[in-house]
N, C-alpha and C positions, 0 to 999 in steps of 0.2 A: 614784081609784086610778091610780097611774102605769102607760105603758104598760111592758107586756114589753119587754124588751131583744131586738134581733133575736140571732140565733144567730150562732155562730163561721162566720165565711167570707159574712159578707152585711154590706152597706155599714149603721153607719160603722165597726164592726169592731172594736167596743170589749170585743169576747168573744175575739178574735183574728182571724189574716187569712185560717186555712185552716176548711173546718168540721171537721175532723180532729182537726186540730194533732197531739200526738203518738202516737196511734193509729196514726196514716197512717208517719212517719218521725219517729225521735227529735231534737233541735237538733243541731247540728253541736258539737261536743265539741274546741275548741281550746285548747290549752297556749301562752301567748305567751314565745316564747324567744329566746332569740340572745342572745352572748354571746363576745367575744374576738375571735378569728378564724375565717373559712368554715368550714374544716375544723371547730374545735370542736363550730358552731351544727349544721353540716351531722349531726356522732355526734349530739347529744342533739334532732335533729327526729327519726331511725330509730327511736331508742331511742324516742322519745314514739311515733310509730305501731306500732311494736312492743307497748306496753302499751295500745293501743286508742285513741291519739290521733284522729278523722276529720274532719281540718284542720289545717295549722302557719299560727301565728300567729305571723310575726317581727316582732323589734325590732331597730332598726338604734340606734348608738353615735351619739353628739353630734355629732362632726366630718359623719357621713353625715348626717344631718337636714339640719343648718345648712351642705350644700353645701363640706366640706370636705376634701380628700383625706390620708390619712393623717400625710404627713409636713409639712405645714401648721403653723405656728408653733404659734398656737392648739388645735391638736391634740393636742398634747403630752401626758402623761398622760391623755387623754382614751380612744384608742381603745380599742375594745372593752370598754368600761367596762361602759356601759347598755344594751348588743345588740351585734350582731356589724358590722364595720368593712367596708366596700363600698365600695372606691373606683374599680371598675370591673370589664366583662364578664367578665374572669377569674377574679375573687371572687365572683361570681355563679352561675359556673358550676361551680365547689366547693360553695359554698352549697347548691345542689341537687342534686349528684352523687347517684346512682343514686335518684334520687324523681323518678318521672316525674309531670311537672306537666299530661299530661292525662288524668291517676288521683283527682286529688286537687287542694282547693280552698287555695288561700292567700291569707291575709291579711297586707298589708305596714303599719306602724304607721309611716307614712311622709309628711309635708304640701309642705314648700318645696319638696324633690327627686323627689315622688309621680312625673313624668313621666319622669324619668331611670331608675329606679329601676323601673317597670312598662316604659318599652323595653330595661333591659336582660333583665331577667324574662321578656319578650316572644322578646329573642332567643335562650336559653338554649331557652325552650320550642323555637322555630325546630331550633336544633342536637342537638336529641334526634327533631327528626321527625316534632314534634306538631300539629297543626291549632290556627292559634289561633281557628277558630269555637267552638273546643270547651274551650278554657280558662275556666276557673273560679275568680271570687276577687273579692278588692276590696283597692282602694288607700287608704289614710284620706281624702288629698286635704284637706282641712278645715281650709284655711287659716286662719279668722276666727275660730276657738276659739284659735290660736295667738297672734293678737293681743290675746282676750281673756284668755285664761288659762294659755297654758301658756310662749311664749315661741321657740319656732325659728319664727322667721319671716327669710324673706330679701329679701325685694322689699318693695315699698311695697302698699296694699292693692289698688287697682285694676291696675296689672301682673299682680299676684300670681290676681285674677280670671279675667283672660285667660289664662294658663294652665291654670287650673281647666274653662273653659270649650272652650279647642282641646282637651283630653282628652276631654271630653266627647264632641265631634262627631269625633274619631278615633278613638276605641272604641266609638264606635255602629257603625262599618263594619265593625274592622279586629278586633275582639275582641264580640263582640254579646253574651257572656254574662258579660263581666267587670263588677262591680260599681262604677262611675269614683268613688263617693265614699263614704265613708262621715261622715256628720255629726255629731261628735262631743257629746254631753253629757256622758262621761264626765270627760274634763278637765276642764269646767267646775262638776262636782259636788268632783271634789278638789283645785279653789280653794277650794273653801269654802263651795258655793254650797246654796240649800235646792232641795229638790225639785220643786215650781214655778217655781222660776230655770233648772231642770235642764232643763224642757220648754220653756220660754221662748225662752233664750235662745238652744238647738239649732234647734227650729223657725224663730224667727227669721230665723237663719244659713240656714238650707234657704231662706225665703223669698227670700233674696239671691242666694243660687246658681242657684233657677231664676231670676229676673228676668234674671239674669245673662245667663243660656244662653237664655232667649225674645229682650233684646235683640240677641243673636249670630245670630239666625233659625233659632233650632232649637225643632221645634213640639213643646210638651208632653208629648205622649206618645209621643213619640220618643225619650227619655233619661230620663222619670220613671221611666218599671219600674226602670233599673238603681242608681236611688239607695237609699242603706242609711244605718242611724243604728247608733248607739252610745251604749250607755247606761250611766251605773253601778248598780249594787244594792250598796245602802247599807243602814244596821241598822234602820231601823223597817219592819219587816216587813209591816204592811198599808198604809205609805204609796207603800212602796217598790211594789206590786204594781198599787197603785191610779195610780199613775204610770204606769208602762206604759200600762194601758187607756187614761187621760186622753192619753196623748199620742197613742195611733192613734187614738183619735176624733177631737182637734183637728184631725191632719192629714187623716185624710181630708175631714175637710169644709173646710179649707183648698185640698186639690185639685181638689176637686168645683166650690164656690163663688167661691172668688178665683181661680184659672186657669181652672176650664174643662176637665178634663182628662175624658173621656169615656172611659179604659181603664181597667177596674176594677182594674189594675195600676199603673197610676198613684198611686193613693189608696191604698196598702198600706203602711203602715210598716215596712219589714224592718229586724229590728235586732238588732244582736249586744251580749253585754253582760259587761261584766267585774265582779267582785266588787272590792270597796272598798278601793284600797291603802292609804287614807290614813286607815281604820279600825282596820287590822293595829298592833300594836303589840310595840316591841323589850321589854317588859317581860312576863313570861311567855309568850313567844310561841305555846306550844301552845293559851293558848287564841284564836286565829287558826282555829284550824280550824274551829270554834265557829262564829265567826261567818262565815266564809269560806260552812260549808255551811249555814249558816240565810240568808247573801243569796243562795246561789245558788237553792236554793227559791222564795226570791219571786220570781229572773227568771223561774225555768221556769214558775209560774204565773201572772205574770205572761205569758208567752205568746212569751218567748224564742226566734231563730231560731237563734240559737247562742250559745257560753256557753266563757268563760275563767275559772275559781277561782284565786286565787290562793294562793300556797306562805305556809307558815306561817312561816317564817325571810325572809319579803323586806320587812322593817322595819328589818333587819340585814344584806341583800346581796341578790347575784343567788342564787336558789332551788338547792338543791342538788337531787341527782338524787331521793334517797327524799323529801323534801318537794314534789313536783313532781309523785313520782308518789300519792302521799296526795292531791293536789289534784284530779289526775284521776280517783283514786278515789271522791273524793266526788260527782264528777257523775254517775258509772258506778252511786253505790249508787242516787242521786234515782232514776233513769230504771230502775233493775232490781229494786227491791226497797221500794219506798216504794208506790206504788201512783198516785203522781199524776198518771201517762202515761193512766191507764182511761177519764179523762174529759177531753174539750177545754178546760172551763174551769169548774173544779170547785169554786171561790170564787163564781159569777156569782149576783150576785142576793141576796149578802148586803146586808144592810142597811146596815150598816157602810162594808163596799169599796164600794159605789155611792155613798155620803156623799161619800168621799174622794174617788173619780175627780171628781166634781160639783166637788169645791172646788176638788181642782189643776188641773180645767181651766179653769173662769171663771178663776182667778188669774194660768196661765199668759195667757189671750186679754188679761187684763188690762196684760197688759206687753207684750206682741205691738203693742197699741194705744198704748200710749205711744209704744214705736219706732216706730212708722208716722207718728208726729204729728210724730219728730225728724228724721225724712225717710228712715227705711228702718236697716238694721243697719248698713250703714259708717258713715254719718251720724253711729251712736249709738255704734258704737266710736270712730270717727276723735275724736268728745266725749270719752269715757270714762266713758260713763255704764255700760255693761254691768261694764266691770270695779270700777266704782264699786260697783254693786250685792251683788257677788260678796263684795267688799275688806269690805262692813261687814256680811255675812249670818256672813263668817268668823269677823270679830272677834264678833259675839254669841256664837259659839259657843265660842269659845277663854273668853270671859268665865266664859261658864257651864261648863265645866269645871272652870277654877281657882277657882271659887266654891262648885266640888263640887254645883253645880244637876243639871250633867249628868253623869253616873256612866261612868267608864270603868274595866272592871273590870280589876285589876292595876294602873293607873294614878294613880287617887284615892282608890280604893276597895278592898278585898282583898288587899293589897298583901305584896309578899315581904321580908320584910329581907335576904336573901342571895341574890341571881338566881342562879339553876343558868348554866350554860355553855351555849352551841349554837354545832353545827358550824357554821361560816360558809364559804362557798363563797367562793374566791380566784384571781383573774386574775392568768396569769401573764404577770409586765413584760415577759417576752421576745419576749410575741407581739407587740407594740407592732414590735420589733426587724424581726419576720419578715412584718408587713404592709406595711411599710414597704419593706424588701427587693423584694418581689411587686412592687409596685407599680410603684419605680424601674425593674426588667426590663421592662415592661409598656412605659413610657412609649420606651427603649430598643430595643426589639424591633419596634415598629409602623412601617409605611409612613407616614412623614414627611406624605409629598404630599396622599396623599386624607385623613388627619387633619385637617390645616389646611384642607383644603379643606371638609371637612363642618364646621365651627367657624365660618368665613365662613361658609357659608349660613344657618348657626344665628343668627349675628348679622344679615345682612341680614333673613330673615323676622322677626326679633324687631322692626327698626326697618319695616318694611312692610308689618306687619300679618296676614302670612301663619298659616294655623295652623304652629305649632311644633313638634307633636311627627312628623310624619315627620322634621323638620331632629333634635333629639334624639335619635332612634330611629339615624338614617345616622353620629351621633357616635359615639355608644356602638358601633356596629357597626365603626366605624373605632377603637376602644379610648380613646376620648378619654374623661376620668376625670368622675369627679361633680363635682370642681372645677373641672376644665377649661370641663365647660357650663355648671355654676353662675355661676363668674365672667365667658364671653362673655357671658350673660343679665345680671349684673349691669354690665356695661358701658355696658347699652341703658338698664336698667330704675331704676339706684341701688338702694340700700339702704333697709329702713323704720328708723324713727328716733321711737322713741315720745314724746309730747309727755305735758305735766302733764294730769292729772283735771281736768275741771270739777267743783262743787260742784254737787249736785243735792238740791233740797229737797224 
């Protein structure tokens, strides 16, 4: 007879990490928004904590990702397209006009500019008079899913390391309760990837960031408590929940047995998780919500520490206000009226979901082991064996749709002759106009002298090895833009520059 599973909140935590869980406090309840410009993003965060948002989830616009300031060639129709335009401390500090940031927890969806973008955040909190021992949040930071699957990457991968890592040991001092990374598997599920790949190839990436930050000489359980992951919840409903567990199991016995890490905080998978964009579909979109609240389900039992649903219209745009707030709806009915908060982990010990955790975790360990034999996760990105992996899990799938193997309903299956209409939310061109405007004053208005001056120190510790982010914190502080530091940094570090796939049999 197999043994019992240990309980929720005892190592290796494959029941969850609290013994509680939601008895004790419900997930954190974020909406990921931004859109246009500050002001805009800044009305619909109130409006979302006003309908019981408890956390803003932003997303910043391409040019900001990829280290560009508004009026930037490349930029051009770009801003404010896909989150809100940041090109500096000014626009930050609209951004979170009257939301006091040591109230309340935010997450930035943020990788190449993660450091720029947390010191300006940093000083905003400063100028409202907050304690940043007491600030609360996390940065994505998760550069190596960018190489694999999503694509804003700025630097080459080991630059790009070191950065991840001076954040690391500057917010272990200077912020203790901020979150420095959160580890994405999300993007790398809406490549394409299966569910096993999902835990694979995040874990992975985690195992590179810590080697990273232990080569840098920072001991284990000094920066493990503040690492976080990111999950998606996708539509098979017990694989997707049996995932969750498999992956806090692997990891904890990843921190126990390959580091060494002796805080039971250490070995805890915190993870937040978003429902499936790349499931939503522009073809009857109402039933989106469908499925939106049957993934969100499996992350809360799956054992979720927080949780984004996504709007039934963003197949077709950024989410309108009454589809945003349906989204949040749905997480508000799980948690108040469904009943699945009564028990910590109310699935445990089915027959079934314990099959499934068993399999996707030997399969993940299964790949964990190959990348180790290719010499670690750059190694096996710098190949292109992960996004190889990802590139043909997609294509089986695309296969099997248009073969009608795999049913998408309204898509191959149940289908409309005539699509009804939906409002579609529209960005107006003129804000393009008026961040741009901001910006030039910005650049105009500032002390010449100690700008250039914090810009050079930025470039000297970049060439000497120094940590980085006091020298970015003293920039942004002197109003120098997310271009201005992007591009001293890229002067030091170059640009990454993706090479062909190897062939992998």
């Amino acid at each position: 007879m197999a043994q019992p599973l240990p309980p929720p909140g005892q190592y290796p935590f494959t029941r969850g990490i609290y013994p509680d869980m939601y008895r004790k406090r419900l997930w954190t309840m974020r909406q990921y928004a931004g859109f246009g410009s500050a002001e805009e993003s800044n009305r619909r965060y109130r409006y979302l904590l006003a309908q019981g948002t408890t956390g803003l989830s932003v997303a910043f616009d391409l040019p900001t990702q990829m280290g560009m300031d508004a009026d930037h060639p490349l930029a051009s129709g770009e801003v404010g397209r896909v989150g809100v335009s940041i090109s500096s401390l000014a626009d930050m500090k609209v951004l979170f006009d009257s939301i006091s940031l040591d109230k309340i927890t935010t997450s930035m969806t943020i990788n190449s500019t993660a450091g720029i973008l947390l010191a300006m955040y940093a000083l905003v909190a400063e100028q409202q008079g907050a304690d940043w021992k007491k600030l609360s949040g996390t940065i994505q930071n998760d550069i190596l899913k960018e190489y694999i699957a999503r694509g804003t990457y700025i630097y080459p991968v080991r630059p790009a390391m070191r950065i991840i890592t001076d954040i690391f040991a500057w917010a272990s001092a200077e912020l203790p309760e901020w979150n420095t990374i959160s580890i994405s598997g999300y993007h790398i599920r809406e490549a394409g990837s299966t569910a096993a790949q999902e835990i694979a190839f995040t874990l992975a990436n985690a195992i590179a960031y810590i080697e990273a930050a232990l080569a840098a000489g920072l001991p284990i359980d000094n920066f493990a408590p503040r690492l976080s992951f990111f999950f998606n919840a996708h539509n098979d409903f017990f694989e997707e929940i049996a995932k969750f567990r498999a992956a806090r199991r692997l990891y904890a016995r990843l921190m126990k047995d390959r580091f060494g890490a002796k805080d039971s905080r250490s070995m805890l998978l915190r993870f937040h998780t978003q429902t499936a964009g790349s499931t939503l579909t522009a073809q009857q979109p109402v039933n989106n919500v469908v499925r939106v609240a049957l993934q969100a389900m499996a992350a809360v039992l799956g054992g979720t520490q927080s949780l984004h649903t996504n709007s039934m219209d963003e197949a077709l745009g950024l989410p309108t206000e009454e589809s945003a707030r349906v989204a949040l709806r749905t997480q508000q009915i799980i948690a108040h009226e469904t009943g699945v908060t009564a028990e910590p982990d109310p699935l445990g010990g089915s027959f079934y979901l314990e099959q499934l955790t068993d399999r996707l975790e030997a399969e993940a360990e299964a790949y964990i082991a190959r990348i180790d034999q290719m010499g670690g996760t750059l190694a096996a990105i710098e190949r292109g064996f992960v996004q190889n992996e990802i590139q043909n899990a997609a294509y089986d799938y695309q296969k099997r749709v248009e073969t009608g193997e795999a049913i998408v309903v309204g898509v191959n299956k149940f289908t409309e002759a005539e699509p009804r209409p939906t409002p579609v939310f529209r960005i107006d061109p003129e804000i393009e106009k008026a961040q741009v405007a901001r910006l030039r004053e910005v650049r105009a208005t500032r002390s010449i002298e100690p700008w250039k001056k914090s810009l050079e120190d930025l470039e000297l510790a970049a060439r000497d090895g120094a940590n980085l982010m006091p020298r970015i914190l003293n920039s942004a502080r002197e109003h120098a833009t997310v271009g201005e530091i992007s591009d001293t940094l890229r002067r030091v570090f170059g640009e990454f520059r993706e090479s062909a796939s190897e062939s992998f049999g």
